[in-house]
Structures are given as C-alpha cells and as structure tokens.
N, CA, C and O atoms as a GROMACS GRO file, in nm:
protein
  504
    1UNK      N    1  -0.549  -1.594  -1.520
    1UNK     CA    2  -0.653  -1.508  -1.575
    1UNK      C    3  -0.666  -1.384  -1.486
    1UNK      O    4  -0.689  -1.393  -1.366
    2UNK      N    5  -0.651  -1.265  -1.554
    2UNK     CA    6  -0.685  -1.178  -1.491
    2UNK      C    7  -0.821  -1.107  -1.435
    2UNK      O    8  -0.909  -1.078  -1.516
    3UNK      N    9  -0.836  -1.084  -1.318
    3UNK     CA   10  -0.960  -1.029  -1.290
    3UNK      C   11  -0.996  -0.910  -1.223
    3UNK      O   12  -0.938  -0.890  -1.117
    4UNK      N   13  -1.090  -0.815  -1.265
    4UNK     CA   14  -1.110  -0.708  -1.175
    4UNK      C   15  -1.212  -0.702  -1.105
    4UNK      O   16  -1.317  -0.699  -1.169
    5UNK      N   17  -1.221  -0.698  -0.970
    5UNK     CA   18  -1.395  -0.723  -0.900
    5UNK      C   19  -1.407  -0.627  -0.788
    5UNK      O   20  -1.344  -0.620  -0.683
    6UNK      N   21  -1.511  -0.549  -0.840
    6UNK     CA   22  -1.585  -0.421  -0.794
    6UNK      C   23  -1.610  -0.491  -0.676
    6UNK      O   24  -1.604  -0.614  -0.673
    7UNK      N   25  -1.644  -0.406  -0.554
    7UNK     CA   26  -1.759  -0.396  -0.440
    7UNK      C   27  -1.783  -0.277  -0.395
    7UNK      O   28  -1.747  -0.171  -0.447
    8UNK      N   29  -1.865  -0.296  -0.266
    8UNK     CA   30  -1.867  -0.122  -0.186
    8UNK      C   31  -2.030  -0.059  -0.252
    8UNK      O   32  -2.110  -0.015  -0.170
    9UNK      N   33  -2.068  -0.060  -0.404
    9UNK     CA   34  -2.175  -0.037  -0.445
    9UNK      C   35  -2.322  -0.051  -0.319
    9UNK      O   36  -2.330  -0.116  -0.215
   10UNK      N   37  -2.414   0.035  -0.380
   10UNK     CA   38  -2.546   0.013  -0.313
   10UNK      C   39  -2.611   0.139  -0.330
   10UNK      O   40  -2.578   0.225  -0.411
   11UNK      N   41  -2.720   0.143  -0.236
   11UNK     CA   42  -2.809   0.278  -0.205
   11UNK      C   43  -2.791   0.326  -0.136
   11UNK      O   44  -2.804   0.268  -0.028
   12UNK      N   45  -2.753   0.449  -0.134
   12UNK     CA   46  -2.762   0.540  -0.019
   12UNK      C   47  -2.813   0.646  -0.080
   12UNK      O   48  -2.817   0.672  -0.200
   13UNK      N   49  -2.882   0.753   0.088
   13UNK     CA   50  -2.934   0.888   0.027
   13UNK      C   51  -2.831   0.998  -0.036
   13UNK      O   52  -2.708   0.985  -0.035
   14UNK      N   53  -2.898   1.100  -0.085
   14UNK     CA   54  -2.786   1.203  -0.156
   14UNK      C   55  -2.746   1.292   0.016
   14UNK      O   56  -2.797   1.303   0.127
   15UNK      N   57  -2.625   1.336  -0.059
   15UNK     CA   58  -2.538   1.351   0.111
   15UNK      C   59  -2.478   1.257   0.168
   15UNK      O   60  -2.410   1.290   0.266
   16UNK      N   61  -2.480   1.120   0.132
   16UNK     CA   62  -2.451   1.018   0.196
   16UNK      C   63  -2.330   0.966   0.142
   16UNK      O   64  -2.327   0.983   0.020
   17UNK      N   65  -2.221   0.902   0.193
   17UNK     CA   66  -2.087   0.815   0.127
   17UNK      C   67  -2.098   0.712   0.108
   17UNK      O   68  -2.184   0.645   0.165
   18UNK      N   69  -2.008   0.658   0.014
   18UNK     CA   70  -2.026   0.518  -0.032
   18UNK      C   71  -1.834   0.497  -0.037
   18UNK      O   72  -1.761   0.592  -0.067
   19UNK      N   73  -1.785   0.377  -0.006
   19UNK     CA   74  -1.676   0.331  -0.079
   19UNK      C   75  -1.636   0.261  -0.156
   19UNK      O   76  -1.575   0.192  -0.074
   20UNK      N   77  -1.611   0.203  -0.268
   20UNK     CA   78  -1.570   0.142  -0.396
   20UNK      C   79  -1.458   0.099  -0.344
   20UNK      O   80  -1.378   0.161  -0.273
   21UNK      N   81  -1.453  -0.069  -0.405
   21UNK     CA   82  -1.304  -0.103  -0.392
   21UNK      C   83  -1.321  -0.199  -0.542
   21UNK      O   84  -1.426  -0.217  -0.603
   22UNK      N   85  -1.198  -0.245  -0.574
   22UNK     CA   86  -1.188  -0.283  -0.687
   22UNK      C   87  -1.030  -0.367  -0.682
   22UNK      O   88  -0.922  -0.313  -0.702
   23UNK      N   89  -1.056  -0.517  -0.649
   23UNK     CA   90  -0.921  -0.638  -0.577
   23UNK      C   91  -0.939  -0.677  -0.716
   23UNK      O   92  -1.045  -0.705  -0.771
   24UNK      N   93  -0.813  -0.676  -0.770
   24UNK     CA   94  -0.738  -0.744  -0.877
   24UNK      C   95  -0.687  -0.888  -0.859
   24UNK      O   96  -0.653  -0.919  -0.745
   25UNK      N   97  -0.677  -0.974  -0.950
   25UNK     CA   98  -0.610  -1.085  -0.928
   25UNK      C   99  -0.543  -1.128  -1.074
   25UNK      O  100  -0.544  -1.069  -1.182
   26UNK      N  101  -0.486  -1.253  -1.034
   26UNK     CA  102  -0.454  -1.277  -1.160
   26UNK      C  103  -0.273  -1.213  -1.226
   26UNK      O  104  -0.185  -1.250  -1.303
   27UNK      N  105  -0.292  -1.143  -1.170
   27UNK     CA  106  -0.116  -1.032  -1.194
   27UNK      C  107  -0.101  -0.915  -1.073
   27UNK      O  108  -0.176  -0.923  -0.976
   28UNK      N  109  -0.016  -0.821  -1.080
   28UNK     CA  110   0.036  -0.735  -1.022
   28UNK      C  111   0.001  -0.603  -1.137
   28UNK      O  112   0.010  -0.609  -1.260
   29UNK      N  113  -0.042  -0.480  -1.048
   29UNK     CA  114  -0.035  -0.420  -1.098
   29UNK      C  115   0.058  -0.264  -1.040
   29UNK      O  116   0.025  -0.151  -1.076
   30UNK      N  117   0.124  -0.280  -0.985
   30UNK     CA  118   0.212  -0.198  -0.925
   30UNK      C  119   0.211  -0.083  -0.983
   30UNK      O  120   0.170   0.016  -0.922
   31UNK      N  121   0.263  -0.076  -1.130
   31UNK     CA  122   0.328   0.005  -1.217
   31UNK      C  123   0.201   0.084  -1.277
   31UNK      O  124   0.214   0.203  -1.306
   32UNK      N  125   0.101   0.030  -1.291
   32UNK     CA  126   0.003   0.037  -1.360
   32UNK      C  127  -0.141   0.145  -1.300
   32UNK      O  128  -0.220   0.132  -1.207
   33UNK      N  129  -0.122   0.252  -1.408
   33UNK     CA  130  -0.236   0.299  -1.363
   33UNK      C  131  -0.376   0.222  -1.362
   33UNK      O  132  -0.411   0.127  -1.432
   34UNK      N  133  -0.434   0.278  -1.279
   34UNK     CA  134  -0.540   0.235  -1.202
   34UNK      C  135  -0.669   0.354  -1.244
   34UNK      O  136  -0.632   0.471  -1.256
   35UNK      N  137  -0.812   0.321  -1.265
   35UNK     CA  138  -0.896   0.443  -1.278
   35UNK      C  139  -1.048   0.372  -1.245
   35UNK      O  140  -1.050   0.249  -1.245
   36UNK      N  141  -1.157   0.433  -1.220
   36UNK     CA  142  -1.321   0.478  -1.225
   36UNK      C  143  -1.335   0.504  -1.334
   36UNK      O  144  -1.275   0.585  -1.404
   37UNK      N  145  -1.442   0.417  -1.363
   37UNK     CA  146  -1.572   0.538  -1.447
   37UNK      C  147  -1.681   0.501  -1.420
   37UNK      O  148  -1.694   0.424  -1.326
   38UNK      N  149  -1.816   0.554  -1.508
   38UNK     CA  150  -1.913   0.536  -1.462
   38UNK      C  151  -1.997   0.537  -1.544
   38UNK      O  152  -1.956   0.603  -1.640
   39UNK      N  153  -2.125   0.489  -1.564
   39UNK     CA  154  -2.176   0.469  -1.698
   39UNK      C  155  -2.414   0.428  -1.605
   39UNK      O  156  -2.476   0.332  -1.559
   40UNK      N  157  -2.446   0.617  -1.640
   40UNK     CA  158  -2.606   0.561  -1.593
   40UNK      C  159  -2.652   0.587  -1.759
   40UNK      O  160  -2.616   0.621  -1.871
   41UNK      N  161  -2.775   0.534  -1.664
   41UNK     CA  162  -2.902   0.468  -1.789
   41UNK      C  163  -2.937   0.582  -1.929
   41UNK      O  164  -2.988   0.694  -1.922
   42UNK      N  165  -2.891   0.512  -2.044
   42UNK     CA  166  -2.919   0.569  -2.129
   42UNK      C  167  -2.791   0.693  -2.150
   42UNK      O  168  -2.812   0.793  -2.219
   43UNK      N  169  -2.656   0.667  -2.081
   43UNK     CA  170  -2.565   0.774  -2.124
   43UNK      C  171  -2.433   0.688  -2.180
   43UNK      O  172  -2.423   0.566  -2.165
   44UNK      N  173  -2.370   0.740  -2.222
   44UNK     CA  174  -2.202   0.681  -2.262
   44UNK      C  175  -2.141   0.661  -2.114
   44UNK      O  176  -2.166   0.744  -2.027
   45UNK      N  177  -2.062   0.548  -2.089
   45UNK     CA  178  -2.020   0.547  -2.008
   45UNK      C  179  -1.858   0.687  -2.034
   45UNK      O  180  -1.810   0.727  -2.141
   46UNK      N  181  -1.812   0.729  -1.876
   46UNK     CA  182  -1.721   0.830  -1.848
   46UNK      C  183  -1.639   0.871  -1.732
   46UNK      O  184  -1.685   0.871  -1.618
   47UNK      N  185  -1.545   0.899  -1.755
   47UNK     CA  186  -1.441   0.893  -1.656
   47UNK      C  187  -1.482   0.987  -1.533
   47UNK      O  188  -1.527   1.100  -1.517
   48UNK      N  189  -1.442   0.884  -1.459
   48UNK     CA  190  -1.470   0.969  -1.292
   48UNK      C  191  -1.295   1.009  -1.249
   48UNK      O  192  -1.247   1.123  -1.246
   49UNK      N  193  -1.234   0.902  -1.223
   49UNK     CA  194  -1.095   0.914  -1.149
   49UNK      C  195  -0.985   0.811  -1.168
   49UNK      O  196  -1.007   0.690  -1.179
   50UNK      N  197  -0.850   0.874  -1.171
   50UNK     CA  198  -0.699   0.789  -1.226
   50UNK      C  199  -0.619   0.830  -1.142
   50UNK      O  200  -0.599   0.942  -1.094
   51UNK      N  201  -0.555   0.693  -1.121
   51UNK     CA  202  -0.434   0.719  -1.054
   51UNK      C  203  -0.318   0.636  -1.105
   51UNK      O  204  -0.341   0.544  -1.184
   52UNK      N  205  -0.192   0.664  -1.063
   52UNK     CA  206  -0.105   0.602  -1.124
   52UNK      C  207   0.017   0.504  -1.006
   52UNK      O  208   0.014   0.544  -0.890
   53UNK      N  209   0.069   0.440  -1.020
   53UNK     CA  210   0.103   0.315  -0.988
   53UNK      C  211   0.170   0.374  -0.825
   53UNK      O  212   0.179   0.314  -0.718
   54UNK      N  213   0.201   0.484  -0.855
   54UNK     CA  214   0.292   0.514  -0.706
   54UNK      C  215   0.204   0.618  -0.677
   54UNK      O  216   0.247   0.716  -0.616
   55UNK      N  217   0.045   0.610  -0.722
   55UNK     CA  218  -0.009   0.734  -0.598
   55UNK      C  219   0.030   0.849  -0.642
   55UNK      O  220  -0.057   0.936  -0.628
   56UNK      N  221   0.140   0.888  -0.696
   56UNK     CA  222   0.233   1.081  -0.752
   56UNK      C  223   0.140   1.093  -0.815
   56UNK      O  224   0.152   1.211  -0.850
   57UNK      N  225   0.058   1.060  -0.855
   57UNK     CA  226  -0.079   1.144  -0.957
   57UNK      C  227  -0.201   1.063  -1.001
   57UNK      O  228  -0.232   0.954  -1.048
   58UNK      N  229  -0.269   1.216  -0.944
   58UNK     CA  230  -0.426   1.144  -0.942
   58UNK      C  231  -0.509   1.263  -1.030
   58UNK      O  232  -0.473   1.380  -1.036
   59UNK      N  233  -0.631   1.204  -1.097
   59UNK     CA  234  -0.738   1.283  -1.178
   59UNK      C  235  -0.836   1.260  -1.172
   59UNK      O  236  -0.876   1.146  -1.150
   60UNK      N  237  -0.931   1.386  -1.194
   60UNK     CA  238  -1.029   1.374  -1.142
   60UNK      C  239  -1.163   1.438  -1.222
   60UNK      O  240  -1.164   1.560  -1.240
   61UNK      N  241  -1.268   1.360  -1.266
   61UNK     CA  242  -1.344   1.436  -1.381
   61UNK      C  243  -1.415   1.575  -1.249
   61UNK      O  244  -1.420   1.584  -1.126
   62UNK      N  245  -1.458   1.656  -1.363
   62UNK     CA  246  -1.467   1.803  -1.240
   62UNK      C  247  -1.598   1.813  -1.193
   62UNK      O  248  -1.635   1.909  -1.126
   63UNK      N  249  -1.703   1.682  -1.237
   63UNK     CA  250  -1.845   1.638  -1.162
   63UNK      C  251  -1.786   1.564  -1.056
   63UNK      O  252  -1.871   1.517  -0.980
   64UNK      N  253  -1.655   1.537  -1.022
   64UNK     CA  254  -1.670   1.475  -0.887
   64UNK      C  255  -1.564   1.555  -0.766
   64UNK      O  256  -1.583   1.545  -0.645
   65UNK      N  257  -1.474   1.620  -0.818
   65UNK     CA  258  -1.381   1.676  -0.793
   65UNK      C  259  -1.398   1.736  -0.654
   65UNK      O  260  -1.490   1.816  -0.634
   66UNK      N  261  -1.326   1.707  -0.570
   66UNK     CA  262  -1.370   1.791  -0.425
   66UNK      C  263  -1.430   1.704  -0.365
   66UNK      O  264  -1.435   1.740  -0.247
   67UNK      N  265  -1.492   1.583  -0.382
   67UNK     CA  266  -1.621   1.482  -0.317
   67UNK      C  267  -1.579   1.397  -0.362
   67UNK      O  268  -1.625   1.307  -0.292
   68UNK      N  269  -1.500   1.336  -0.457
   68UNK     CA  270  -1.452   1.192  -0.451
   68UNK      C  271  -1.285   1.191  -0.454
   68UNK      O  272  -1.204   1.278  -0.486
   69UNK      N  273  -1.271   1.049  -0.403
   69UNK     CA  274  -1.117   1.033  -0.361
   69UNK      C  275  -1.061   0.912  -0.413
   69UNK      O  276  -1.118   0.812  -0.370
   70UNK      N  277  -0.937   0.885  -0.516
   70UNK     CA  278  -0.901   0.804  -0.539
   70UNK      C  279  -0.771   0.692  -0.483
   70UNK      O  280  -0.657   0.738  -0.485
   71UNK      N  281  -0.784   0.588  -0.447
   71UNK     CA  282  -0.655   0.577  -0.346
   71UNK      C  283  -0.633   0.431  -0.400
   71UNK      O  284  -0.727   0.383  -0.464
   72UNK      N  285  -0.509   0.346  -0.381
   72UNK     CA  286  -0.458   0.268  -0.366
   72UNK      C  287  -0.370   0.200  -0.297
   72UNK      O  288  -0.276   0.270  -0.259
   73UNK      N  289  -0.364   0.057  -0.256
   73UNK     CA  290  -0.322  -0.012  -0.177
   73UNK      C  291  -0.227  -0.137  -0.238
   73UNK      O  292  -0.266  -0.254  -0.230
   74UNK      N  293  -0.080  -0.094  -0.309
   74UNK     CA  294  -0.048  -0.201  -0.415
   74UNK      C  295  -0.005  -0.345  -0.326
   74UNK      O  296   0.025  -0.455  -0.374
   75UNK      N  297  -0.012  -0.309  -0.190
   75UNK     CA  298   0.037  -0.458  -0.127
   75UNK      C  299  -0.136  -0.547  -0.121
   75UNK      O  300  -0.146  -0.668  -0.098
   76UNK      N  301  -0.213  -0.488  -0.136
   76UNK     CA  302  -0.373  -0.557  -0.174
   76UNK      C  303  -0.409  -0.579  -0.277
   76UNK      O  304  -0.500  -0.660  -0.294
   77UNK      N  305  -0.338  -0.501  -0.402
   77UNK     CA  306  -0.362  -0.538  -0.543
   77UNK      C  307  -0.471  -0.470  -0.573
   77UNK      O  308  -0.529  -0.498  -0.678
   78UNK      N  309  -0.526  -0.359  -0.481
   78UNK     CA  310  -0.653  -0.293  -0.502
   78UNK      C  311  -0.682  -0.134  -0.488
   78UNK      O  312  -0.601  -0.074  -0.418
   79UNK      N  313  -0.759  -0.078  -0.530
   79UNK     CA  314  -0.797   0.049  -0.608
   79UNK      C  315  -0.917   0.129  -0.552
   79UNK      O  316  -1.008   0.116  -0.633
   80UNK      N  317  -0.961   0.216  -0.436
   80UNK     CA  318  -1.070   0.279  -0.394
   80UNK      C  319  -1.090   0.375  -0.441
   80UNK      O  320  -1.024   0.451  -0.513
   81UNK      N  321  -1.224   0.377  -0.387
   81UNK     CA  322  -1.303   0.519  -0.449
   81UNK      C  323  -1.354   0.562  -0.337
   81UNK      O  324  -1.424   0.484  -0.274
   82UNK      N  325  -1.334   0.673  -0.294
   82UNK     CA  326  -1.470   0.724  -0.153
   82UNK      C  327  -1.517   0.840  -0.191
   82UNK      O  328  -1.468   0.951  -0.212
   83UNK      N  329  -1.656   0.780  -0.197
   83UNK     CA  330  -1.738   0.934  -0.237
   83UNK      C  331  -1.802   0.951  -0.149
   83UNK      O  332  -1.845   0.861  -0.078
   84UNK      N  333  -1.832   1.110  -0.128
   84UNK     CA  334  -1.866   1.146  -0.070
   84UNK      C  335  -1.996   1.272  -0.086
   84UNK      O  336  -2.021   1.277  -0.206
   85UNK      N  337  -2.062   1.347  -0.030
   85UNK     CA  338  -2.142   1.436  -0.068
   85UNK      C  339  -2.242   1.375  -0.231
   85UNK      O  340  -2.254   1.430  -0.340
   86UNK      N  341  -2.287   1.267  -0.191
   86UNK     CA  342  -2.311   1.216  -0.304
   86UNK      C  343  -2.450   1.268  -0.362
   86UNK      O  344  -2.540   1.287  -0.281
   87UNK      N  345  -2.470   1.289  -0.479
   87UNK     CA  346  -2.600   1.348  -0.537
   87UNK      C  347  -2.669   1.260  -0.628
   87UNK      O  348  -2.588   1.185  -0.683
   88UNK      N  349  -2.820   1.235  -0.676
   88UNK     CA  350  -2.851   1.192  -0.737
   88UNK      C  351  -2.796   1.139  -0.871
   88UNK      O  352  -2.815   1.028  -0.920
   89UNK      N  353  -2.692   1.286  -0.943
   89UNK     CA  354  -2.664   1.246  -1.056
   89UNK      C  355  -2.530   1.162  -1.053
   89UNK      O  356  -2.453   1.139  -1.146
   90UNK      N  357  -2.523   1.118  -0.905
   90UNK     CA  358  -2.354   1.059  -0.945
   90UNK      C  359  -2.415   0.872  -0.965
   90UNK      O  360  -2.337   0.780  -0.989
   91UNK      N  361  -2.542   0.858  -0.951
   91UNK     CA  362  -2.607   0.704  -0.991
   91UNK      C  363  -2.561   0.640  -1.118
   91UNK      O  364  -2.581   0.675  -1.234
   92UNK      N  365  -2.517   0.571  -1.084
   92UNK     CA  366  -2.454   0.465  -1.244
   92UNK      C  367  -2.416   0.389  -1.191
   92UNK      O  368  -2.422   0.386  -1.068
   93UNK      N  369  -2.339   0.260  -1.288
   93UNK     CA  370  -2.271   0.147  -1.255
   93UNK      C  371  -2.098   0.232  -1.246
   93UNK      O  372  -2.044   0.334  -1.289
   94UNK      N  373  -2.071   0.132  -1.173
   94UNK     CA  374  -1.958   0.211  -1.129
   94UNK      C  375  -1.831   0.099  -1.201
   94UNK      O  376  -1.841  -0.016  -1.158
   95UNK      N  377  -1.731   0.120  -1.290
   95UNK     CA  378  -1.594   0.038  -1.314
   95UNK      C  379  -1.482   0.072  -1.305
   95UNK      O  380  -1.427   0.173  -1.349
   96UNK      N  381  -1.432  -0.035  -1.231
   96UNK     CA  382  -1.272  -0.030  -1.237
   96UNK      C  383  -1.183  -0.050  -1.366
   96UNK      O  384  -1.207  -0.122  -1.463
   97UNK      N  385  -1.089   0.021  -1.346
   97UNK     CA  386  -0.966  -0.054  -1.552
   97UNK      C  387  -0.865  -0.034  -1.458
   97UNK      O  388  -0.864   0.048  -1.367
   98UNK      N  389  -0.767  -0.129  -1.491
   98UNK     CA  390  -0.658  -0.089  -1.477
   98UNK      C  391  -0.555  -0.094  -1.615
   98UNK      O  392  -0.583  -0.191  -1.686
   99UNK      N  393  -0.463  -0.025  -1.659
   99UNK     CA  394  -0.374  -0.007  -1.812
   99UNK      C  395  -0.274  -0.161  -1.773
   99UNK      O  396  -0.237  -0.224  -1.674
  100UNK      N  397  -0.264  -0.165  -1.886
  100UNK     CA  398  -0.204  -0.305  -1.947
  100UNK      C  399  -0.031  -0.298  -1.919
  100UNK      O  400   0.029  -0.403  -1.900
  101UNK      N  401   0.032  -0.181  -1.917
  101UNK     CA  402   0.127  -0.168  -1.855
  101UNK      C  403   0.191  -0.037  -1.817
  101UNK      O  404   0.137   0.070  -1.845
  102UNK      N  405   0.326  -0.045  -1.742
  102UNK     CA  406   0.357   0.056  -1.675
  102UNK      C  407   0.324   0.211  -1.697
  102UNK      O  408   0.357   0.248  -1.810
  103UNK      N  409   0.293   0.265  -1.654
  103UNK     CA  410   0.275   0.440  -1.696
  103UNK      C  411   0.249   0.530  -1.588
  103UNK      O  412   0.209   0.509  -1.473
  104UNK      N  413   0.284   0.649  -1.655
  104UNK     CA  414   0.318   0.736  -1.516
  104UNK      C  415   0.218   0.836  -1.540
  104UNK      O  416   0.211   0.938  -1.471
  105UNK      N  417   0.138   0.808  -1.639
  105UNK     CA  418   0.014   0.896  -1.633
  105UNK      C  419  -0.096   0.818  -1.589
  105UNK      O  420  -0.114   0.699  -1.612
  106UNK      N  421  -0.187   0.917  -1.506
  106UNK     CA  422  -0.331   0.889  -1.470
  106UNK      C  423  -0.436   0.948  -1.554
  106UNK      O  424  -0.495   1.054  -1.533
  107UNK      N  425  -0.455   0.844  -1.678
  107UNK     CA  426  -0.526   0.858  -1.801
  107UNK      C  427  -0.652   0.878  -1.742
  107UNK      O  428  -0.698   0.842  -1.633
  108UNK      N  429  -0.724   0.978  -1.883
  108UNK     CA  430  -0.867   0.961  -1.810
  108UNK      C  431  -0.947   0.921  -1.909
  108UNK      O  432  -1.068   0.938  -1.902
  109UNK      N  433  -0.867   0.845  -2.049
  109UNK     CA  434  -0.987   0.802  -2.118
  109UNK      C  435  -0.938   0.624  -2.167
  109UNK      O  436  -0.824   0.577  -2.171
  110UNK      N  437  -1.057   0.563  -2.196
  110UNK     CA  438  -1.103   0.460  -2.169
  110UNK      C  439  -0.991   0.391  -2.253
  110UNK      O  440  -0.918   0.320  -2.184
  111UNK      N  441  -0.962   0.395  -2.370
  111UNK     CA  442  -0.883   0.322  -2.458
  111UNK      C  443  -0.716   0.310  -2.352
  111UNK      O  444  -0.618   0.269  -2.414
  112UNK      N  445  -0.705   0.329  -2.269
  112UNK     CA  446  -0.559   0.320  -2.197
  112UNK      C  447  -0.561   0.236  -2.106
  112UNK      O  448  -0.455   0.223  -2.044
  113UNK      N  449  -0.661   0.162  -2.072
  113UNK     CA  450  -0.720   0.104  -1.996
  113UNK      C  451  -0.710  -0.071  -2.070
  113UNK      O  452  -0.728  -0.087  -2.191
  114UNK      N  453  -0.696  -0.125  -2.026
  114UNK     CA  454  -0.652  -0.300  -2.070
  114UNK      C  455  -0.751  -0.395  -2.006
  114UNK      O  456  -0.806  -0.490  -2.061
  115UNK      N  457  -0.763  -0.355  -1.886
  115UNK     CA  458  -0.846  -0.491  -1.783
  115UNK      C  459  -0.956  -0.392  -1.739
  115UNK      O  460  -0.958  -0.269  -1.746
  116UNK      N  461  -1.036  -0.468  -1.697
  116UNK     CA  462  -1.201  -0.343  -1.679
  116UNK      C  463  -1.276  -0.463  -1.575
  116UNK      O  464  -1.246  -0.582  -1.584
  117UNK      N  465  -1.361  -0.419  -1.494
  117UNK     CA  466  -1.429  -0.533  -1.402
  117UNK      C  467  -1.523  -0.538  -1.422
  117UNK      O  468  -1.542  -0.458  -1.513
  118UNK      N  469  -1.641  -0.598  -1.390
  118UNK     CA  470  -1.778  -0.611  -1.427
  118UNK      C  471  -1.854  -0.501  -1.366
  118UNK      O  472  -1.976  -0.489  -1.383
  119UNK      N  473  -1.805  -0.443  -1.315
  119UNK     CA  474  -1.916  -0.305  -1.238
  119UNK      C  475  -1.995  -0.329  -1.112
  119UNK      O  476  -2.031  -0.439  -1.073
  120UNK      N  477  -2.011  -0.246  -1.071
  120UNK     CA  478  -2.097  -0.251  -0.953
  120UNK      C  479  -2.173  -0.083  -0.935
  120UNK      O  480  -2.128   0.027  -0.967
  121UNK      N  481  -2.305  -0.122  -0.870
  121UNK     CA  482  -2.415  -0.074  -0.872
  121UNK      C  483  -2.392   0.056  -0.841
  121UNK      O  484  -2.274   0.050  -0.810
  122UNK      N  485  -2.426   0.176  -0.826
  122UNK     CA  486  -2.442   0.312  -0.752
  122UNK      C  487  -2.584   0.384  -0.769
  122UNK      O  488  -2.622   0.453  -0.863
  123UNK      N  489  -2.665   0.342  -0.627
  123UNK     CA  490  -2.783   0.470  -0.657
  123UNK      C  491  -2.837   0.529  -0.559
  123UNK      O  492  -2.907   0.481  -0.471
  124UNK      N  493  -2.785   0.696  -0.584
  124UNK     CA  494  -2.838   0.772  -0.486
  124UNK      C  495  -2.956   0.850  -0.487
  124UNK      O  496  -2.981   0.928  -0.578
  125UNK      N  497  -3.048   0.828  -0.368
  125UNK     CA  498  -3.213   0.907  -0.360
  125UNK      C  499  -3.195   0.997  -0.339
  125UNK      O  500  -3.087   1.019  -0.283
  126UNK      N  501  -3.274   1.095  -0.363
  126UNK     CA  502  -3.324   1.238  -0.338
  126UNK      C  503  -3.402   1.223  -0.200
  126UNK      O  504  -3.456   1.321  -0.149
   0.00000   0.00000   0.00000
C-alpha cells in the first residue's frame, strides 16, 4: 500500500521558516514527479511547487516563488519544502502528490498527481 506522510507543519510567526517533508512508502518513486499544494479555509485547494524525478526541473506558483524551495532526496523516498519569509497568507494545510508514473515534467496541476498524503498543518501569525 502506498503511502504519503506529511510532517515539518506547525506555527510559526510571519518572517519565520518552516520545513515540510513528505516520506513515501509503499513503492519507489524515483522517476516520478513529486509536488506541494496547499489548500486554507474556505478556498480551492492550489499548487505551490513540482519537481521532477532527477531534480532537472522545478516549479513554482509565483505566491511563493523566491521564499520557497523544493528539493528531493530519492535514496529517502522523500520530498521537501523550505519556506521561508513566511506570511500570513501562506496558512493552509499543506499536501504532498506524487504522479503515478515516470515524467519529466514538474506538473503544477492536480489531476497529474496519483498518490496525495493526508496533509499537514501551516499557520503563520501576524
């Protein structure tokens, strides 16, 4: 069974960093792009950041661009996020997807995406 499981979530003030990780199990995802999104109260959830199986390409929605970083570690099976300069509006639940198989694009919308994790928390104070 495959699984995706968020951590790193919590409170911190705005200005402050947080890191996201997101350990896969269940399969390998080498080949497989990897992405963020994010989804606060009362909005559609939406893409933050993608990357693709060898790292050669990464994306980035342009509310985070410059302040968040997407990285991977395929000998851990896992997927970070480090944000940084963080502002009130970047508060939401935060999810991992990874795509169902190989691709060399770092998609940024949701339907490319196969496996998804349960989320984890993000909220930053003013």
């Amino acid at each position: 069974q495959v699984q995706l499981v968020e951590s790193g979530g919590g409170l911190v003030q705005a200005g402050g960093s947080l890191r996201l990780s997101c350990a896969a199990s269940g399969r390998t995802f080498n080949g497989n792009s990897k992405g963020w999104f994010r989804q606060a109260p009362g909005k559609e959830r939406e893409f933050v950041a993608a990357v693709t199986g060898s790292s050669s390409s990464t994306a980035y929605a342009n509310s985070v661009k410059g302040r968040f970083t997407i990285s991977r570690d395929n000998d851990k099976n896992t997927v970070y996020l480090q944000m940084n300069s963080l502002k009130p509006e970047d508060t939401a639940v935060y999810y991992c997807a990874a795509s169902g198989t190989y691709t060399p694009i770092a998609y940024s919308t949701e339907r490319a995406y196969a496996y998804w994790g349960q989320g984890t928390q993000v909220t930053v104070s003013s």
